[in-house]
Biotite code that builds the C-alpha atoms (Angstrom):
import biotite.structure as struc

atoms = struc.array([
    struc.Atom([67.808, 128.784, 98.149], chain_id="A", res_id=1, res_name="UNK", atom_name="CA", element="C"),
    struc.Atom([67.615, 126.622, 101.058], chain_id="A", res_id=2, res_name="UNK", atom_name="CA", element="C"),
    struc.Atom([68.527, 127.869, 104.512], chain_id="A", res_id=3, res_name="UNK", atom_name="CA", element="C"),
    struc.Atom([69.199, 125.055, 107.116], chain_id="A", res_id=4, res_name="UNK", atom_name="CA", element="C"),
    struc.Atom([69.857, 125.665, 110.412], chain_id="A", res_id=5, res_name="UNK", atom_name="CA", element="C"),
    struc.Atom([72.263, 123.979, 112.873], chain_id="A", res_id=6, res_name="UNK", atom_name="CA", element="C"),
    struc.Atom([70.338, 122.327, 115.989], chain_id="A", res_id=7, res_name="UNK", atom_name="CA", element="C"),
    struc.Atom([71.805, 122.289, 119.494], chain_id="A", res_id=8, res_name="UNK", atom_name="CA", element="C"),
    struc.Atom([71.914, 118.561, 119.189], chain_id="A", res_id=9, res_name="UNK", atom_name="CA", element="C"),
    struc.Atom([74.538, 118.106, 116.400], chain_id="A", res_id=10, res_name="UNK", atom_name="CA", element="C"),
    struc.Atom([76.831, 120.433, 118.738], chain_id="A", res_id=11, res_name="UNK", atom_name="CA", element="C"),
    struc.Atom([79.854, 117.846, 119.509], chain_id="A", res_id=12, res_name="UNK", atom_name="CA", element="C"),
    struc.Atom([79.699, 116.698, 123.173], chain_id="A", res_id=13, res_name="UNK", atom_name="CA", element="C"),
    struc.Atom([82.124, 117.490, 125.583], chain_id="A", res_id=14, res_name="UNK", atom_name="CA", element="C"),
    struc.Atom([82.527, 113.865, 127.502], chain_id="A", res_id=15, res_name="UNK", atom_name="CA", element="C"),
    struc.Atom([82.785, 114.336, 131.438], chain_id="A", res_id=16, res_name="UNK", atom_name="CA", element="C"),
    struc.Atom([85.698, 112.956, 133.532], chain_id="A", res_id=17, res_name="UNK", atom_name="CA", element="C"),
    struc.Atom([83.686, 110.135, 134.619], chain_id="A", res_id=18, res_name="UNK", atom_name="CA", element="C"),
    struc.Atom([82.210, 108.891, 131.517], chain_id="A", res_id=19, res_name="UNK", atom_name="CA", element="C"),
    struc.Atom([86.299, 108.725, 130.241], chain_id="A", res_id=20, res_name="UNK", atom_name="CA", element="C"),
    struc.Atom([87.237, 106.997, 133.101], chain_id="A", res_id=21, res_name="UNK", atom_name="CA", element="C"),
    struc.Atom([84.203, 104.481, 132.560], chain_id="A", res_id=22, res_name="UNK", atom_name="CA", element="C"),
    struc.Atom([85.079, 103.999, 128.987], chain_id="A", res_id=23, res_name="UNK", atom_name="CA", element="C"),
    struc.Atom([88.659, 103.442, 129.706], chain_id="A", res_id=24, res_name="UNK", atom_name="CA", element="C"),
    struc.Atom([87.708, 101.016, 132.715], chain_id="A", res_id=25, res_name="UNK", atom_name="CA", element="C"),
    struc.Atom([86.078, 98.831, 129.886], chain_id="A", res_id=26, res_name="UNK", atom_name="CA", element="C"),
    struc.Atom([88.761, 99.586, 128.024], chain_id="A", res_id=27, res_name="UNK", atom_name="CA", element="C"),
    struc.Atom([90.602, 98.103, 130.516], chain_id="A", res_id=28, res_name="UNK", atom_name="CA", element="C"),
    struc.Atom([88.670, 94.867, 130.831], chain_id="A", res_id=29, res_name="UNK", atom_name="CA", element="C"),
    struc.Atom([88.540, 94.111, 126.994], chain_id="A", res_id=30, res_name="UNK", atom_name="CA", element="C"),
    struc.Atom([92.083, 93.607, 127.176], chain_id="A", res_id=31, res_name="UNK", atom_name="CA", element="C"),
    struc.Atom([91.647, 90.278, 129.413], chain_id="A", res_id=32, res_name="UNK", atom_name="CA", element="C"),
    struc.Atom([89.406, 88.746, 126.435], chain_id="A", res_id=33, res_name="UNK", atom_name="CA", element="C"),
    struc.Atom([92.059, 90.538, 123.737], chain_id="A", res_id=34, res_name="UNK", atom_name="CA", element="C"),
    struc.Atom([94.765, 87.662, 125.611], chain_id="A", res_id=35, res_name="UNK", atom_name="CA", element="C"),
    struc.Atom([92.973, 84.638, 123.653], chain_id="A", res_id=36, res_name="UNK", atom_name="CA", element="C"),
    struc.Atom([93.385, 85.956, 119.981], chain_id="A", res_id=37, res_name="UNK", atom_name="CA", element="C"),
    struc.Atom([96.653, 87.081, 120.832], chain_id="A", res_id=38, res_name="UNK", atom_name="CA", element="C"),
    struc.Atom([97.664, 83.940, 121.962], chain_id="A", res_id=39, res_name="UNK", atom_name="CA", element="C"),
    struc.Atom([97.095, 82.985, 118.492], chain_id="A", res_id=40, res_name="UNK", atom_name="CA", element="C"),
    struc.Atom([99.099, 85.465, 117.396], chain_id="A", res_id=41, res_name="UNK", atom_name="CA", element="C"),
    struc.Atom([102.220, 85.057, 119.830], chain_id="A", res_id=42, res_name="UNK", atom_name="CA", element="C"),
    struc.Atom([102.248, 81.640, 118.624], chain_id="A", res_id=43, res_name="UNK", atom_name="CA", element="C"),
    struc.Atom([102.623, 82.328, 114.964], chain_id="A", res_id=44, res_name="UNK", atom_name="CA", element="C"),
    struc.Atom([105.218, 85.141, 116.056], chain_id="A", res_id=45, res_name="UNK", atom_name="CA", element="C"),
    struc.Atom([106.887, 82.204, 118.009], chain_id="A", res_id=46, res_name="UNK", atom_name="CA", element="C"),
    struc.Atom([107.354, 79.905, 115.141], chain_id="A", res_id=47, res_name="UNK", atom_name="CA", element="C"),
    struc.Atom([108.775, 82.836, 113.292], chain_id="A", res_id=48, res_name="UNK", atom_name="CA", element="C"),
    struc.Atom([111.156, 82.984, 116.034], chain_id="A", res_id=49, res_name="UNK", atom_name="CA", element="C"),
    struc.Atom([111.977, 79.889, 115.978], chain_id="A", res_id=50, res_name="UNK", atom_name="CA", element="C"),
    struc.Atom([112.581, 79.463, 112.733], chain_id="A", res_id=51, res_name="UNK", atom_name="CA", element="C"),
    struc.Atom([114.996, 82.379, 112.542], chain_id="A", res_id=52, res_name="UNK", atom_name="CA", element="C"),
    struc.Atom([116.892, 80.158, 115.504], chain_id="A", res_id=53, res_name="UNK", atom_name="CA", element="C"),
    struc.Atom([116.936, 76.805, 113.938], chain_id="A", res_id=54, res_name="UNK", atom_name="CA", element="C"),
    struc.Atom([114.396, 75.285, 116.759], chain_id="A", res_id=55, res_name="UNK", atom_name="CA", element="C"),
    struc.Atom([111.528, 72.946, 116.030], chain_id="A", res_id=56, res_name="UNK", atom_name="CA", element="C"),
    struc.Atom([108.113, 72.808, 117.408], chain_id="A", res_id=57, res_name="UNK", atom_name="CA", element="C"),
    struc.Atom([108.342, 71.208, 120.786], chain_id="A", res_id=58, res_name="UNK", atom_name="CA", element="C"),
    struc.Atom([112.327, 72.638, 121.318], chain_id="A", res_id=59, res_name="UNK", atom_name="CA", element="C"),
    struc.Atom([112.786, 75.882, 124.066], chain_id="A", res_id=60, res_name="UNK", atom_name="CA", element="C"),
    struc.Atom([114.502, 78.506, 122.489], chain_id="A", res_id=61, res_name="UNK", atom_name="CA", element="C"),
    struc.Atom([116.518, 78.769, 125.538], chain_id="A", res_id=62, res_name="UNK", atom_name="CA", element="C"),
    struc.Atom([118.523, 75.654, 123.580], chain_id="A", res_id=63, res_name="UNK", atom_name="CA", element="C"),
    struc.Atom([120.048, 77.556, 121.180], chain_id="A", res_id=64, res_name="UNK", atom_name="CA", element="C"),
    struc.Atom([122.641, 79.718, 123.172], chain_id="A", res_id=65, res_name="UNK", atom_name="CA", element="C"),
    struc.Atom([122.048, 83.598, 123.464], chain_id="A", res_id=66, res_name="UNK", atom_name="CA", element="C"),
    struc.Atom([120.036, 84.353, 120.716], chain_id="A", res_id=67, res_name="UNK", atom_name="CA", element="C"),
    struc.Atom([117.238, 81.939, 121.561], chain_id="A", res_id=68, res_name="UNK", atom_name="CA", element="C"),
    struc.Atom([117.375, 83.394, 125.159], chain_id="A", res_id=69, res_name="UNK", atom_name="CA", element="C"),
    struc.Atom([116.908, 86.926, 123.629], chain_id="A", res_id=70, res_name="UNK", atom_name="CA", element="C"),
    struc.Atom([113.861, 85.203, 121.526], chain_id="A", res_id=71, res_name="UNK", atom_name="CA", element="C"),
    struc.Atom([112.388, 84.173, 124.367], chain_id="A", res_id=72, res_name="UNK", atom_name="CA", element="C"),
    struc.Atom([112.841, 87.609, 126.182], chain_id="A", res_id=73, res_name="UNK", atom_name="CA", element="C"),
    struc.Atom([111.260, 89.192, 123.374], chain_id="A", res_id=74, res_name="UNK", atom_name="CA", element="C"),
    struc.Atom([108.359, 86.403, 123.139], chain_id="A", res_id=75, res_name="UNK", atom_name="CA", element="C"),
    struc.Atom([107.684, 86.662, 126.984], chain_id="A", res_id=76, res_name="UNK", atom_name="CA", element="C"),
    struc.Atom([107.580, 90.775, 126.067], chain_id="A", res_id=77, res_name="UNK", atom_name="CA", element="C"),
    struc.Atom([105.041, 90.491, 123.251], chain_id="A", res_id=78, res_name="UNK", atom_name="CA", element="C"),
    struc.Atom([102.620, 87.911, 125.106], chain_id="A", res_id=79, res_name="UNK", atom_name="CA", element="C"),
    struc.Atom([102.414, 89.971, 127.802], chain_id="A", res_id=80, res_name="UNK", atom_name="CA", element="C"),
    struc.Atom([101.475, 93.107, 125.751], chain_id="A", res_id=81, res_name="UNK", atom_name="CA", element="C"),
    struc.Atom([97.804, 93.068, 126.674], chain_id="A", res_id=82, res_name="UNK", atom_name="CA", element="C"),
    struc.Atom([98.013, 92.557, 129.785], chain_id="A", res_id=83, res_name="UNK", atom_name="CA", element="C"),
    struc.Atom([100.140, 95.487, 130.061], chain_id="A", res_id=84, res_name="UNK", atom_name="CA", element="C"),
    struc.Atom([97.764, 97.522, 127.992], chain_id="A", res_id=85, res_name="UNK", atom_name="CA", element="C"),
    struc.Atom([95.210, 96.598, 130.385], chain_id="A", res_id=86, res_name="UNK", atom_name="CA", element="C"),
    struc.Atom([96.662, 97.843, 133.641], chain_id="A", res_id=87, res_name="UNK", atom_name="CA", element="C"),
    struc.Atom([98.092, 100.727, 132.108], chain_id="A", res_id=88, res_name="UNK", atom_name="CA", element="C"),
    struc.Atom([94.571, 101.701, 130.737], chain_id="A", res_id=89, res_name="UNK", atom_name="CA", element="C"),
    struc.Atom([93.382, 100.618, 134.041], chain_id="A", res_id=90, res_name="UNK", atom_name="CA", element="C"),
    struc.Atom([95.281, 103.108, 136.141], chain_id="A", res_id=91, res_name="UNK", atom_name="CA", element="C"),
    struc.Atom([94.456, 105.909, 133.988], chain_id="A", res_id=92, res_name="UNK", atom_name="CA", element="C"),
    struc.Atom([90.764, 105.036, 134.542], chain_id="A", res_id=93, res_name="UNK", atom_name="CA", element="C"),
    struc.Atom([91.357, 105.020, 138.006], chain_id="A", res_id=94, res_name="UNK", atom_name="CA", element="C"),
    struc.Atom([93.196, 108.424, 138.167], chain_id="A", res_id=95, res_name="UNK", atom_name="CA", element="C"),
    struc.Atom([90.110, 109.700, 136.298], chain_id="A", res_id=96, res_name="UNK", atom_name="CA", element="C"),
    struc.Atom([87.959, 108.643, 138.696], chain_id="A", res_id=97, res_name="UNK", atom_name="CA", element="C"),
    struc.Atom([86.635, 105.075, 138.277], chain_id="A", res_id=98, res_name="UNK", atom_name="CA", element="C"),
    struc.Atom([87.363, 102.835, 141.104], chain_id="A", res_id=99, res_name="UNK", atom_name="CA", element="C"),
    struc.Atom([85.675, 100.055, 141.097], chain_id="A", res_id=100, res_name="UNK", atom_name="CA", element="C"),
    struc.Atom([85.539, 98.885, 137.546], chain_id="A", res_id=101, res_name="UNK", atom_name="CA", element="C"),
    struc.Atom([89.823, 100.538, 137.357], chain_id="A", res_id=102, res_name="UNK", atom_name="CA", element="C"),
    struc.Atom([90.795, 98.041, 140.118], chain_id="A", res_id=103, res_name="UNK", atom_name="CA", element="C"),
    struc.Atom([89.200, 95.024, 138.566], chain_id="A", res_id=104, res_name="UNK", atom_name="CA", element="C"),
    struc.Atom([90.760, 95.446, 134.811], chain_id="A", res_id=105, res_name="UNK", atom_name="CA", element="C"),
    struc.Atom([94.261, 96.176, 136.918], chain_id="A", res_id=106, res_name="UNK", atom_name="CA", element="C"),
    struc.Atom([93.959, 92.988, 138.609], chain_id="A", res_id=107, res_name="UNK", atom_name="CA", element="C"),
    struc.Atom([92.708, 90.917, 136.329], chain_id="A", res_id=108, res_name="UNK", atom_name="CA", element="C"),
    struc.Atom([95.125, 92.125, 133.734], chain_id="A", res_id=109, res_name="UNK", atom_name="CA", element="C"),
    struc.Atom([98.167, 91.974, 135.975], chain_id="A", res_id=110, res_name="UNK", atom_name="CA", element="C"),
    struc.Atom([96.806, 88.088, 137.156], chain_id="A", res_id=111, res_name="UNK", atom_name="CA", element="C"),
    struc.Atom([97.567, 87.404, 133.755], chain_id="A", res_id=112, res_name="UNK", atom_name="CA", element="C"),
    struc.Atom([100.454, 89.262, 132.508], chain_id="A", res_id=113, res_name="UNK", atom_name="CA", element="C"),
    struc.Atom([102.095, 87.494, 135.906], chain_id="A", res_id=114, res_name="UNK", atom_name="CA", element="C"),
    struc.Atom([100.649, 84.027, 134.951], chain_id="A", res_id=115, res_name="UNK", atom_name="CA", element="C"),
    struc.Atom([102.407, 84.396, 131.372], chain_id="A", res_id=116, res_name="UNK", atom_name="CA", element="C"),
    struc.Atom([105.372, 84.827, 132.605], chain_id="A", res_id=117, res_name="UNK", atom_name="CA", element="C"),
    struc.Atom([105.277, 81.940, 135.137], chain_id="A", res_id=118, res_name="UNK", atom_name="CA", element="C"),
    struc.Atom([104.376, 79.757, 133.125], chain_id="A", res_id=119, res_name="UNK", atom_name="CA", element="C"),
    struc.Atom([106.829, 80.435, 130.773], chain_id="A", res_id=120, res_name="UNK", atom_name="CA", element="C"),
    struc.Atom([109.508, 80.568, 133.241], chain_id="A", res_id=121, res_name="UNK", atom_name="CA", element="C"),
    struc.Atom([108.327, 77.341, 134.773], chain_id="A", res_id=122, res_name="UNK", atom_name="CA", element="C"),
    struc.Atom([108.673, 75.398, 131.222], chain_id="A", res_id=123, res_name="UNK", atom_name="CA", element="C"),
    struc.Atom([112.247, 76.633, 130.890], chain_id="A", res_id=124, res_name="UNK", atom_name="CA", element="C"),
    struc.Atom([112.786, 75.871, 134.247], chain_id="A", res_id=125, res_name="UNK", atom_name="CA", element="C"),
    struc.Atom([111.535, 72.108, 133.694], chain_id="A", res_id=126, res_name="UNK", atom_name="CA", element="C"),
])
């Protein structure tokens, strides 16, 4: 019979308060470059959308009445989820601790979460 001992090093680590708040900093940052497949993504979910409203390609939602303003609430809403990941993962990094690497993914998330919108806004506005 074999007897195998346990060494110290397969012991789960515990991870300190700054390595979290590093890892969600990054976090944080990843969710600027998660944006560009997700565009993909909102745009299939918009032509789903717009097919439940009757719109073509090329037509604002806003054009069909109440329920294509509520699809375009609800559009606006899911493009801007990353962005809102990213500063919310961003503030919890910098609660933890991390500063400098917190403030960047908060402002470069919330840059564009804000330019979504905008431009959105700005092509129903036109």
């Amino acid at each position: 019979m074999f007897v195998t001992r346990r060494s110290e090093s397969s012991q789960p680590a515990t991870i300190g308060p700054m390595v979290r708040a590093r890892r969600l900093a990054f976090a944080s940052l990843i969710m600027i470059a998660v944006n560009v497949p997700w565009l993909v993504v909102s745009w299939l979910v918009g032509l789903a959308a717009m097919a439940l409203v009757g719109a073509r390609e090329g037509q604002l939602l806003t054009e069909y009445g109440a329920g294509g303003w509520v699809a375009w609430a609800l559009m606006l809403a899911f493009m801007t989820v990353p962005s809102v990941a990213g500063v919310v993962l961003g503030v919890r990094a910098r609660r933890v601790g991390e500063r400098r690497l917190s403030t960047a993914g908060i402002v470069a998330n919330a840059v564009v979460g804000v330019g979504w919108v905008v431009l959105s806004a700005v092509q129903v506005i036109a």
